[in-house]
N, C-alpha and C positions, 0 to 999 in steps of 0.2 A: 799771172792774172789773165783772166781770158777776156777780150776787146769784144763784151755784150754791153749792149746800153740797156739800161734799167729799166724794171716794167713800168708803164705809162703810170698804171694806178699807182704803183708804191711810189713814182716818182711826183704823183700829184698830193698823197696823204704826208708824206716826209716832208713837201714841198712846205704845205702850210704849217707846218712845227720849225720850219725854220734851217732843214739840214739840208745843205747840199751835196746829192750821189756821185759817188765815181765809178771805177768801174765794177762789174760781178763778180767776185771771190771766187765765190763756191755757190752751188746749189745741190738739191737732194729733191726727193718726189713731192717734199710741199714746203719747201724752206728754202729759202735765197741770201746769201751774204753778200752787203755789197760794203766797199770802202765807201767814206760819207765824211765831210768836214762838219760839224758842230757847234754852234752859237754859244756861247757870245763872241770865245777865243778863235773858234774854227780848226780846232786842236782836230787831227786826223782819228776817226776812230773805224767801228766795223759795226755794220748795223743787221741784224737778223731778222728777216721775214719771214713769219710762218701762217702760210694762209689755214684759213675757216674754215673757206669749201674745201682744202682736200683733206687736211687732217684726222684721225679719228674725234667722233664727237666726244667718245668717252675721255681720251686724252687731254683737249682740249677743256674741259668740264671740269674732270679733277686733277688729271696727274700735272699738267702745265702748271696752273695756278702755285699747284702748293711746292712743284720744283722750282720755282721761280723765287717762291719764298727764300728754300736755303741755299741757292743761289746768290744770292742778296747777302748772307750771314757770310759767304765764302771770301778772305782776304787775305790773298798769300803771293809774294814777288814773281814764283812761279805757276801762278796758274791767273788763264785769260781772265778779267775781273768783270762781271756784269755789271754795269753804271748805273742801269735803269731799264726796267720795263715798262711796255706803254701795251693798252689792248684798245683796237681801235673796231669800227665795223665791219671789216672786212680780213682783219689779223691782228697777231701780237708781233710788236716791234721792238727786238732788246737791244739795246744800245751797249756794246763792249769796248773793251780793249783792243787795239788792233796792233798785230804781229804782223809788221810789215816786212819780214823777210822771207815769208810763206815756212815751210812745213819740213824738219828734219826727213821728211820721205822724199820729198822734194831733191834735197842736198843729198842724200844717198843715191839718187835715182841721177843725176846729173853728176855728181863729184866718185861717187863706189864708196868703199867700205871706209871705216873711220879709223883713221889713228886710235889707239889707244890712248893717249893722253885725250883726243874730243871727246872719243865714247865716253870716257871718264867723268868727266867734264859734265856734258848732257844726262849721264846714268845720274849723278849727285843731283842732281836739278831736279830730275824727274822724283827721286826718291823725296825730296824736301818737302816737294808738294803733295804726294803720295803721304807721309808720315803725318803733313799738317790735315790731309782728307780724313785721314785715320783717328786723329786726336780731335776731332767734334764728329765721331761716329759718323760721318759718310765715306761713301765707295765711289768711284768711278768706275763702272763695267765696261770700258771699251779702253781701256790704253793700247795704243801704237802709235808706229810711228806718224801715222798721219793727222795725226792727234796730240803731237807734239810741234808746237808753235816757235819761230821765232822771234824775237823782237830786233828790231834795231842796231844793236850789237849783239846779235846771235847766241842770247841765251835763252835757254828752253821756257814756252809758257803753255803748261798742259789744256788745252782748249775745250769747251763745253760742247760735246756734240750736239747734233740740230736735231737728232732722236728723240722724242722724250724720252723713251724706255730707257735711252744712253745718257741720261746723263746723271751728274753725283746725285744720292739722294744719302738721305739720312737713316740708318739703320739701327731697330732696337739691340739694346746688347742687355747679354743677363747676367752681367755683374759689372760695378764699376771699380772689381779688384785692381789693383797692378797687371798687366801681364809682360811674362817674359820676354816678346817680340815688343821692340821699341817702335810706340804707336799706335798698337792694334789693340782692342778691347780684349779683356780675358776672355770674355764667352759670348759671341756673337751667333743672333739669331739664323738658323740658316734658312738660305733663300730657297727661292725655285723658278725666279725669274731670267730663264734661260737666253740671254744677250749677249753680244761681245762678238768679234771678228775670230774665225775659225781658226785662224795658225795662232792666235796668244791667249786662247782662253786655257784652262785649266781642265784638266780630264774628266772630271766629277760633272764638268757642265756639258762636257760633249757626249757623255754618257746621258745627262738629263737625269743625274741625282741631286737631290738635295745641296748645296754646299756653303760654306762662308765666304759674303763677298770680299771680306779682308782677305784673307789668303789668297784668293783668286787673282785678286789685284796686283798683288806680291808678284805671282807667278807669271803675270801677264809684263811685268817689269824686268822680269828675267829673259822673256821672249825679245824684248826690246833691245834686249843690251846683246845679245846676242845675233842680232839682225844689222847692228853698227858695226860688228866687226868681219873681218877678210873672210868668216868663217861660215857666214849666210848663205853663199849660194849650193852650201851641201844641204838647204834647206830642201824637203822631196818637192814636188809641182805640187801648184793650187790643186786642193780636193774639193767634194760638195760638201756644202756645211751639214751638220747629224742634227736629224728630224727632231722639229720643235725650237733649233737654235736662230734667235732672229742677229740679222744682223751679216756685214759683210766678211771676205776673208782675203787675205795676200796671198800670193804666192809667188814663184820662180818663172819666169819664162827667157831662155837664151841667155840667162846670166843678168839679167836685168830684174827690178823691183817690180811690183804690179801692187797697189795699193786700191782697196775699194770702200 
């Protein structure tokens, strides 16, 4: 947790709703996490600022609003839960879950590679909530590790990025057959909404074709499990992300993580 005291403004708009800031989580080019005690109980949670002035307007206008929705619909052990959102005049404030034991990239970066019995462990976790995104037709386009949370006794809790492009939305599918992958819709619409961190996307997006966000997902879960064990740092060094991909990338530097 980094020792920033909270911005003045968010500290005086949160102030009269009643929540008391602690310290900054995380931050991004218009979004602030800070940890926040909570009324009535004062139960610990994480509260999300995304300012007005910097965000895109178009973002802010439609894609927010209506991700915020199936945001709300999402309720699953492993994945960080939105409580509430609130839209005030100067941002939107989501009120979540908080994983106070910070972020499996975190624990790789300071502890190295995982046992196989942890990897194991965290892969099951990650998949539980991957299959539950799966089975009400949404994707999450950014899994890694730094996006995987944990809680309290250090089980995995897949976290909403502060992107809007990154975070789960809901996807048309063209059938609502059975399909043979446990989870994944038969025939899902393909995307072109080129997102996701550079070392876990799947090739069809670094090409900038067309692809299925399910499968992507899938693939991006593979990248994961594979970065928890001994066998990461034959990973090659951070490259430049491929023209048109938004979003950050990991790489290797001196045998150490780099997480962005």
């Amino acid at each position: 947790m980094e020792e920033v005291p909270p911005d003045p403004e968010t500290m005086l708009v949160l102030g009269k709703l009643g929540f008391q800031l602690g310290l900054l989580l995380a931050h991004g080019a218009y979004w602030e996490v800070y940890e926040a005690a909570a009324p009535p109980l004062w139960h610990k949670v994480a509260i999300k600022v995304i300012s007005k002035r910097e965000a895109l307007e178009e973002d802010l206008r439609k894609l927010l609003p209506h991700q915020m929705q199936v945001l709300k619909g999402l309720c699953h052990k492993h994945l960080v839960r939105l409580c509430q959102g609130m839209e005030m005049r100067t941002g939107f404030y989501l009120l979540m879950e908080l994983a106070p034991s910070g972020s499996v990239l975190e624990w790789v970066q300071s502890q190295g590679p995982c046992s196989q019995g942890q990897a194991g462990l965290w892969f099951s976790q990650l998949l539980l909530a991957l299959a539950y995104l799966h089975s009400r037709a949404s994707v999450h386009p950014d899994l890694k590790l730094k996006n995987l949370l944990l809680d309290s006794k250090d089980n995995v809790k897949v976290s909403i990025p502060a992107s809007p492009g990154g975070w789960p939305c809901r996807m048309p599918v063209g059938s609502p057959s059975a399909s043979p992958h446990a989870g994944l819709p038969a025939k899902a619409v393909l995307s072109r909404t080129f997102c996701g961190s550079y070392a876990y996307t799947c090739p069809k997006i670094l090409q900038v074709q067309p692809y299925n966000p399910f499968l992507a997902g899938t693939w991006s879960t593979g990248v994961v499990l594979y970065a928890l064990l001994p066998a990461f740092p034959c990973l090659p060094p951070k490259a430049a992300p491929a023209p048109g991909l938004q979003g950050g990338g990991l790489g290797v530097a001196g045998g150490t993580l780099e997480g962005h």
